[in-house]
DRENKEDREN-212375 format. One record per residue (C-alpha): residue in one letter; x, y, z. Coordinates in Angstrom, 3 decimals. Example, Ala and Ser with C-alpha at 12.3 -4.5 7.8 and 13.67 -1.06 7.14 Angstrom:
REM residues 2
A:12.300:-4.500:7.800;
S:13.670:-1.060:7.140;
***
This chain:
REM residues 444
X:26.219:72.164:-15.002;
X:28.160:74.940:-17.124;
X:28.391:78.260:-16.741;
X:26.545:78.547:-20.143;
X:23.717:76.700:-18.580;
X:23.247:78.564:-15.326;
X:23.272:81.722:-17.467;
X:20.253:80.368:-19.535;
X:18.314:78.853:-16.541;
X:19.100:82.789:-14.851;
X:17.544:84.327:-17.428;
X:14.751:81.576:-18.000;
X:13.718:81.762:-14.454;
X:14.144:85.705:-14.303;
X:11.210:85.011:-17.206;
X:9.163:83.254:-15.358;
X:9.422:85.553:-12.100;
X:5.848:86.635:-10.882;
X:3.968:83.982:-13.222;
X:4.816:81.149:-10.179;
X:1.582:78.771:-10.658;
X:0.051:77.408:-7.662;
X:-0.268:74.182:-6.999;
X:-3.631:72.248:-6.304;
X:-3.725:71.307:-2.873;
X:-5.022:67.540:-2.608;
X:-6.881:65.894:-0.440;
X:-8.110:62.744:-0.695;
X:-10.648:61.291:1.650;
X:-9.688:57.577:1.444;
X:-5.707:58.085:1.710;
X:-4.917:54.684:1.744;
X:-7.537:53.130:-0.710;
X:-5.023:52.642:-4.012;
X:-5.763:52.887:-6.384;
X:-7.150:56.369:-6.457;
X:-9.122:58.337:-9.025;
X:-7.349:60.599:-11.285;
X:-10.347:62.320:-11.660;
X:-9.220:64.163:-8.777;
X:-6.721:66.094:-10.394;
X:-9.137:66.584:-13.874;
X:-9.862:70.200:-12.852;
X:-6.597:71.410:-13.048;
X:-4.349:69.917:-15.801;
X:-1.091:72.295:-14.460;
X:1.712:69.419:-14.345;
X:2.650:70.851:-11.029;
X:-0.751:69.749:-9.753;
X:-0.131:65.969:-11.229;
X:3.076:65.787:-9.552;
X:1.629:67.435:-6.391;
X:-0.723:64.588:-6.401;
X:1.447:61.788:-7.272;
X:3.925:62.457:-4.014;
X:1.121:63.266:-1.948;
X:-1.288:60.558:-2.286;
X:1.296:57.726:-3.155;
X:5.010:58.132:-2.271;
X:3.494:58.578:1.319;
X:1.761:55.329:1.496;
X:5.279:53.444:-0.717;
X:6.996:55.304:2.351;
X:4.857:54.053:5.408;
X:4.578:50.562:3.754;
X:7.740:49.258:2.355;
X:5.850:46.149:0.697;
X:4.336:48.427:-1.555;
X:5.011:47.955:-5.037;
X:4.056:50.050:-8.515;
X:2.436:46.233:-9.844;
X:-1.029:45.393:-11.153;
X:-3.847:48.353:-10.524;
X:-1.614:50.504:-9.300;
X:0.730:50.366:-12.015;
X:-2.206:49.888:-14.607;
X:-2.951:53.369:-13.005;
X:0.393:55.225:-13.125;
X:0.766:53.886:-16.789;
X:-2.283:55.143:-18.233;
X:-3.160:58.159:-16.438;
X:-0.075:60.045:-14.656;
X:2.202:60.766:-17.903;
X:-0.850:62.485:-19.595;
X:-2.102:64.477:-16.195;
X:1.759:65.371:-16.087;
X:1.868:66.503:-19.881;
X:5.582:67.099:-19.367;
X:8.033:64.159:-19.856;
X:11.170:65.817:-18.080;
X:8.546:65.958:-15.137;
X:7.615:61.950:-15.721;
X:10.955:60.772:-16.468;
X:12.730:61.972:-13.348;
X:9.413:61.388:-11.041;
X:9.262:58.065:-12.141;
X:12.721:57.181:-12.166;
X:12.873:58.227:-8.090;
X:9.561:56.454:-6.989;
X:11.129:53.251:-8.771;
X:14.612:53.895:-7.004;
X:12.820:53.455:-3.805;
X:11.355:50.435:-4.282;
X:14.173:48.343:-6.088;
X:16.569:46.523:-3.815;
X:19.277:46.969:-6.309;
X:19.468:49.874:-9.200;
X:17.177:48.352:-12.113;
X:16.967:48.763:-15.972;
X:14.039:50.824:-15.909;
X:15.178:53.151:-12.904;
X:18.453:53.795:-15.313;
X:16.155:54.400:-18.637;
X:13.955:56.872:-16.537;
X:17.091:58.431:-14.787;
X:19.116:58.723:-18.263;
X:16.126:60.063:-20.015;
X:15.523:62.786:-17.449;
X:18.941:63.650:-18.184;
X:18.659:64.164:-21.481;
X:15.467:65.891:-21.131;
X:16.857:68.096:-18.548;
X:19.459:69.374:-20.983;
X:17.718:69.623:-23.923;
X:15.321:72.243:-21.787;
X:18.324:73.802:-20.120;
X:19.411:74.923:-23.680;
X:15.886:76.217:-24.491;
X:14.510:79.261:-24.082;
X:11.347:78.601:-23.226;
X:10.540:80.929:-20.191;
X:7.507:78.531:-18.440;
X:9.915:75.540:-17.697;
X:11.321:76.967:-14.530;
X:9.047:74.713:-12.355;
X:9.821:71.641:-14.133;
X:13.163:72.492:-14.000;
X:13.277:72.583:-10.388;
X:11.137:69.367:-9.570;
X:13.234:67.580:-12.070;
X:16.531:68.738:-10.335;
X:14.826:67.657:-7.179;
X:14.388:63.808:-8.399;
X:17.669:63.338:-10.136;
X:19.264:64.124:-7.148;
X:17.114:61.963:-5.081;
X:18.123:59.177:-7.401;
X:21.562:59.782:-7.226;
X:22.141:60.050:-3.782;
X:20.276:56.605:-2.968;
X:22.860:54.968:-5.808;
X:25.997:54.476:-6.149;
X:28.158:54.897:-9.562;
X:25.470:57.618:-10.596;
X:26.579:61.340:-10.988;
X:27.438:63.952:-8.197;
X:24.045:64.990:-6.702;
X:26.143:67.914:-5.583;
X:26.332:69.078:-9.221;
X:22.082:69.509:-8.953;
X:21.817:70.421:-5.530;
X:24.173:73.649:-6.864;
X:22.137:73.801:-9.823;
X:18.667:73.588:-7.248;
X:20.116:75.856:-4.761;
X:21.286:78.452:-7.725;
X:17.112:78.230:-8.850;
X:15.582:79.242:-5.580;
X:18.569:81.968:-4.581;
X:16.976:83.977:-8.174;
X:13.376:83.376:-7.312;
X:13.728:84.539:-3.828;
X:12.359:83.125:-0.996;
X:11.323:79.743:-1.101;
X:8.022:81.309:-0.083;
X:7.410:82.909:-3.100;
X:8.149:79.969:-5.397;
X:4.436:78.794:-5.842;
X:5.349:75.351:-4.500;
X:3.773:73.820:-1.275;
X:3.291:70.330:1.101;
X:5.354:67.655:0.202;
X:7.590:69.795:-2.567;
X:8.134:72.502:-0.819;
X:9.564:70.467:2.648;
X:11.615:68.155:0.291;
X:13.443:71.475:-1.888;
X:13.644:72.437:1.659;
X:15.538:69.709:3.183;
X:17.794:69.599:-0.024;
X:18.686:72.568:0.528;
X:19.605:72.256:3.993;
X:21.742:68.841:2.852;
X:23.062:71.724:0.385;
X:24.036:73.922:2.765;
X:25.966:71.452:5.410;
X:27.540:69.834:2.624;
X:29.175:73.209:1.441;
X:29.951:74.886:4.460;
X:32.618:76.132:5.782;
X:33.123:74.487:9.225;
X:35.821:75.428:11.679;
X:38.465:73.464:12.017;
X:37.113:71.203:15.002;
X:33.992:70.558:12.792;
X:36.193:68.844:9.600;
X:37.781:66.375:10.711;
X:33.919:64.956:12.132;
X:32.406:64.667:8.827;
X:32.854:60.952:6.894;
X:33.377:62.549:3.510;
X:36.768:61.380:1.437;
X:39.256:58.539:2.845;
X:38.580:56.772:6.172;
X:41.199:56.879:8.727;
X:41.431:53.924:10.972;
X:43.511:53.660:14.075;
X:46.164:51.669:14.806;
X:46.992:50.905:18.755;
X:48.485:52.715:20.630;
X:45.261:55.385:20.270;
X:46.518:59.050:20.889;
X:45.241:60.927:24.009;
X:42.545:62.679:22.061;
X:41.237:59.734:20.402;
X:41.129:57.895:23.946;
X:39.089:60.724:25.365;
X:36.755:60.352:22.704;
X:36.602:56.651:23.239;
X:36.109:57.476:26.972;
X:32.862:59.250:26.117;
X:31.232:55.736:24.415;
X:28.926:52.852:25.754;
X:31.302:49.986:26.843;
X:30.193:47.900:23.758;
X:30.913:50.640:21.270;
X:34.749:51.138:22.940;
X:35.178:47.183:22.901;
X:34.275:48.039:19.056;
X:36.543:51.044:18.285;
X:39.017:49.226:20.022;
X:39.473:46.570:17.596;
X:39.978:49.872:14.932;
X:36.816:48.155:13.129;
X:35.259:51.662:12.936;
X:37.352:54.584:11.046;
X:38.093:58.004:13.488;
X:35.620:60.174:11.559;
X:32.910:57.182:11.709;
X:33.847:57.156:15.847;
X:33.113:61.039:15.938;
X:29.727:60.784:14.633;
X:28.775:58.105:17.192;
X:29.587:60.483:19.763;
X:28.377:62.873:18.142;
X:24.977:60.556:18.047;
X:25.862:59.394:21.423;
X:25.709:63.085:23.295;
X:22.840:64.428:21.154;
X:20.761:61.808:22.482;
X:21.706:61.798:25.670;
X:20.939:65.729:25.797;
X:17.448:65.379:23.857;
X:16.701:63.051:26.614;
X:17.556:65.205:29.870;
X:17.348:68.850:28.481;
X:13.997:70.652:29.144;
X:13.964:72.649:25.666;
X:11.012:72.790:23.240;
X:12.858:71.298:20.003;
X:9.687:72.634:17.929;
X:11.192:76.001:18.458;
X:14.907:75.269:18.844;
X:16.129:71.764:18.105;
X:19.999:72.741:18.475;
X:21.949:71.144:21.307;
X:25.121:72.404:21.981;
X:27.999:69.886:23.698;
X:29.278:70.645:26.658;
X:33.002:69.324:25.027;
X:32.430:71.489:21.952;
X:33.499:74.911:20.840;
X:30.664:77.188:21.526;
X:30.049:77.414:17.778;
X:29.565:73.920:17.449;
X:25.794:72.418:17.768;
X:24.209:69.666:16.238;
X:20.496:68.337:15.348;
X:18.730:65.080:14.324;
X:18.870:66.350:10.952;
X:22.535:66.652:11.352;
X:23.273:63.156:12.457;
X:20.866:61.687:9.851;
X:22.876:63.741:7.483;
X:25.984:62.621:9.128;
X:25.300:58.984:8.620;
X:24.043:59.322:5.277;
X:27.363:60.408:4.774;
X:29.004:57.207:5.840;
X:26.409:55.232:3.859;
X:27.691:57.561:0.893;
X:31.121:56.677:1.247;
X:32.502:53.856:-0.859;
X:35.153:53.336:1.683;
X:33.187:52.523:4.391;
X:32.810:48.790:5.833;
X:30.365:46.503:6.419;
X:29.900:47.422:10.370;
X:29.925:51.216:9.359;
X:27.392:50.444:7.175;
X:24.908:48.417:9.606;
X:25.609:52.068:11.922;
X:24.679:54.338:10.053;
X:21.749:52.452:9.166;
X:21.130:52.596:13.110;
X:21.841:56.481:13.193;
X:19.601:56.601:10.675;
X:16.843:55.086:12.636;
X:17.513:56.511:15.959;
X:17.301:60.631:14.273;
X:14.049:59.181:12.627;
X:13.020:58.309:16.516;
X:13.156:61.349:17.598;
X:10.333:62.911:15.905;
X:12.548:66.215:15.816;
X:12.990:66.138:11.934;
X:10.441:67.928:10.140;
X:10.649:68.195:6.696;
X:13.679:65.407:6.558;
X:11.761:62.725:7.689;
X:10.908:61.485:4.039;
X:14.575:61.577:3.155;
X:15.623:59.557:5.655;
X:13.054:57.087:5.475;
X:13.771:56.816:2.241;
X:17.915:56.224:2.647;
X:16.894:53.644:5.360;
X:14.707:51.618:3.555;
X:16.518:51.432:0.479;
X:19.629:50.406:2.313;
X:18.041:48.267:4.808;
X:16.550:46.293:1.292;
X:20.265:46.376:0.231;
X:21.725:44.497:2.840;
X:19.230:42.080:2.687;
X:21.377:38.867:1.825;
X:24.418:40.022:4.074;
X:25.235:37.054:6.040;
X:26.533:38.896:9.428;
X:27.343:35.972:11.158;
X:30.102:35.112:9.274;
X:31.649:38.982:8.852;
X:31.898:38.422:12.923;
X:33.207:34.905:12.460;
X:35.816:36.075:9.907;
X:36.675:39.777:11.599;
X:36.583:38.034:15.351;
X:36.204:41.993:16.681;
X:35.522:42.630:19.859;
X:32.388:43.778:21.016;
X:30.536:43.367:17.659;
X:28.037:40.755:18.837;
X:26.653:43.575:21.441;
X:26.502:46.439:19.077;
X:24.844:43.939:16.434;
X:22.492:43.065:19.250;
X:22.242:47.094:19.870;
X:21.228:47.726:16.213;
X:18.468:45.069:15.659;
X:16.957:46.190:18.822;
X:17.076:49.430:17.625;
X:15.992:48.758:14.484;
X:13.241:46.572:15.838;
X:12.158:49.160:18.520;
X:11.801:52.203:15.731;
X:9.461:50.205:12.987;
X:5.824:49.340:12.900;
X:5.181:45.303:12.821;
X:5.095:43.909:9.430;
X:7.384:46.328:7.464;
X:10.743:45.716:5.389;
X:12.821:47.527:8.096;
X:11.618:45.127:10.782;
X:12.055:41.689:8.609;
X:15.158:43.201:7.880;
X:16.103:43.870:11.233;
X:14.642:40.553:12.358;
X:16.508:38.623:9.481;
X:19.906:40.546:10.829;
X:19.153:39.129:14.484;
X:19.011:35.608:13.528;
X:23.095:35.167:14.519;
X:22.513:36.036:18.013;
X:20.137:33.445:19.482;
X:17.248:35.114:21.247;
X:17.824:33.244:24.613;
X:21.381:34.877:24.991;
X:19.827:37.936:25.611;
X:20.713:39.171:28.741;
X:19.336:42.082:30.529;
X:23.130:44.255:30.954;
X:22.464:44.464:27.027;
X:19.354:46.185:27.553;
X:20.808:48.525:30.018;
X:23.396:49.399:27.741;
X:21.094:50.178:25.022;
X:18.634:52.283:27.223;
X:21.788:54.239:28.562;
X:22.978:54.811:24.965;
X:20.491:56.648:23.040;
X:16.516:55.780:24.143;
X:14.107:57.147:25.796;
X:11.640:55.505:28.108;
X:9.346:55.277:25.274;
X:11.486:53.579:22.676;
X:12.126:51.287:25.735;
X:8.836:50.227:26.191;
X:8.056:49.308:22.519;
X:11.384:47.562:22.598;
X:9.837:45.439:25.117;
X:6.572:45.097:22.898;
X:7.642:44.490:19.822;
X:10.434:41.575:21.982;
X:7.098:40.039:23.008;
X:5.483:40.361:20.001;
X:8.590:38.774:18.703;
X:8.324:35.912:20.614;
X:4.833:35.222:20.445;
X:5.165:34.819:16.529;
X:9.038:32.317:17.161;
X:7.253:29.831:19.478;
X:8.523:26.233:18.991;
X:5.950:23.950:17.457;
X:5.758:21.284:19.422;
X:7.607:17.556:18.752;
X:4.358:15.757:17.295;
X:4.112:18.781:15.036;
X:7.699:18.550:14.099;
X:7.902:14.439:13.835;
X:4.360:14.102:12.659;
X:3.418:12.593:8.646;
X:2.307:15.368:6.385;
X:-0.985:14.270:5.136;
X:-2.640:15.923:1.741;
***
């Protein structure tokens, strides 16, 4: 965004300041029952209030049920009724172009017209004077960036999370904006992505974060990187150890690795004061679940990363959405789960362990579809995912020092136990027909 730009968006939103609409507040009474009435949102016709409604009542549901698809009513419904409650097409092009994002498996031809079009649109209005398209502005921003950060080859979401962060600094307070529920806790949680992304971290803190080239070590480790090693599960050092995981992508495990081990023994009320600070750390240094998630969507970010960095993240991802500790993040990283947990659908892991031969992988493969198992409901994307990635380790070779390992690592006794459901569960559903079944005549 140019400097010509942010001078016309200052004095477009300096405009608008004190005019900040409110949005209508939704509530449906049959949440789940798609599709819904747009009568609902008939009293109002503010755009802000369509949009309101449109992440409200269904990006929650697309969210909690991966399955879900915009096809027949529902789409019948979008099509017809959302770009006229909207009555802005910046607003419908970018909207659109995220909820599609997060239900293709790869980047489609319709989530690129809707993304390129909001584009356009975007800087058509940027070089406008009209004073009342600060809010639009500002949701748009909020979508592009959404889209861009769940794709690869797309443009910097940096560039808009600048441009977003620049918006709210001139309006004040994120208070005062006129925005609230699901809008307001996603500009919220950009911002904070905004803010760890440009920071200034001491010099202990850089070399942590996965952002630029990977380093990967060669043996013999240096003394520091040893230590660090020291710190893991045995199956992650067998893993390290065969230099299948870069130095920065070893940090964040630990990172992971201590932050979960603290949330699990320290006494604190994270509602008030999620921080935990490491007892190895500078005294300046603490870190959160939003961190880690932030941390791994990092990795997932990086083009450099491999295939086994990739799978952990994905786990990092799901353990920081475990913990229940992250607020207004939790739809951003349910949505950079599921959209990469639907991209490495047709990965065949067996053979990247048969071709790599690295030590330790089986267990932390073993770790991560028990994890991934353990954090989703029954019947989602994320489990048959998870399920799918499982199939190269038979079930019977499970052995109870696994389970040990992973209940040391990073869970609590409740992730535990509906490890040990959903196993069951698991089972229940993979029993062996029997040989008559198997030898018997199909009849019509």
């Amino acid at each position: 965004m140019t400097k010509s730009s942010l001078r016309i968006l200052e004095t477009e939103i300096n405009s608008a300041r004190g005019s900040a609409r409110t949005l209508l507040k939704v509530k449906p009474a049959n949440f789940y029952a798609l599709p819904l009435d747009a009568t609902m949102v008939e009293d109002d016709p503010n755009p802000l209030a369509a949009i309101q409604f449109f992440v409200e009542v269904y990006c929650p549901p697309m969210l909690r049920y991966p399955t879900f698809r915009l096809q027949g009513r529902d789409s019948a419904f979008l099509d017809i009724n959302l770009p006229a409650m909207m009555q802005d097409p910046l607003i419908t092009a970018t909207s659109l172009a995220f909820a599609l994002r997060m239900h293709d498996k790869r980047l489609s031809r319709k989530v690129l017209g809707y993304y390129r079009r909001g584009l356009v649109l975007l800087r058509k209005r940027l070089e406008s004077n009209d004073p009342t398209s600060s809010n639009a502005i500002l949701l748009s921003l909020i979508y592009l960036m959404a889209v861009e950060s769940l794709s690869e080859g797309l443009g910097s979401p940096l560039q808009h999370l600048g441009a977003m962060r620049r918006m709210i600094q001139i309006r004040g307070e994120l208070r005062d904006s006129g925005l609230q529920g699901y809008i307001k806790a996603h500009i919220r949680s950009w911002e904070m992505f905004l803010g760890g992304v440009y920071a200034e971290p001491d010099p202990d803190q850089v070399r942590m974060f996965p952002y630029g080239s990977l380093d990967y070590p060669t043996h013999p480790f240096d003394p520091e990187l040893s230590l660090i090693l020291s710190r893991l599960p045995l199956g992650f050092i067998e893993l390290a150890m065969s230099c299948r995981l870069s130095i920065q992508v070893i940090r964040v495990v630990q990172a992971g690795a201590q932050l979960m081990s603290n949330l699990f023994h320290q006494e604190q009320n994270l509602e008030h004061d999620d921080r935990v600070h490491f007892p190895h750390s500078p005294p300046s240094y603490s870190v959160s679940p939003a961190q880690v998630m932030f941390l791994a969507i990092a990795i997932l970010q990086n083009q450099d990363r491999n295939m086994v960095e990739e799978v952990l993240a994905i786990s990092l991802l799901a353990l920081a959405i475990s913990t229940e500790a992250l607020g207004e993040h939790m739809t951003t990283g349910y949505g950079f789960i599921q959209t990469y947990c639907m991209g490495i659908w047709d990965v065949n892991i067996e053979r990247e362990c048969r071709s790599t031969g690295a030590l330790g992988l089986g267990d932390f493969l073993l770790w991560t579809k028990m994890l991934l198992l353990a954090t989703f409901d029954h019947d989602t994307q994320t489990r048959r995912t998870a399920v799918q990635l499982r199939q190269d380790i038979p079930f019977p070779e499970f052995k109870p020092s696994h389970f040990e390992v992973c209940r040391q690592f990073f869970w609590t006794e409740l992730s535990s136990l509906s490890l040990e459901l959903k196993m069951a569960q698991d089972r229940a559903l993979r029993k062996p027909r029997r040989s008559d079944e198997r030898t018997s005549p199909r009849t019509d």
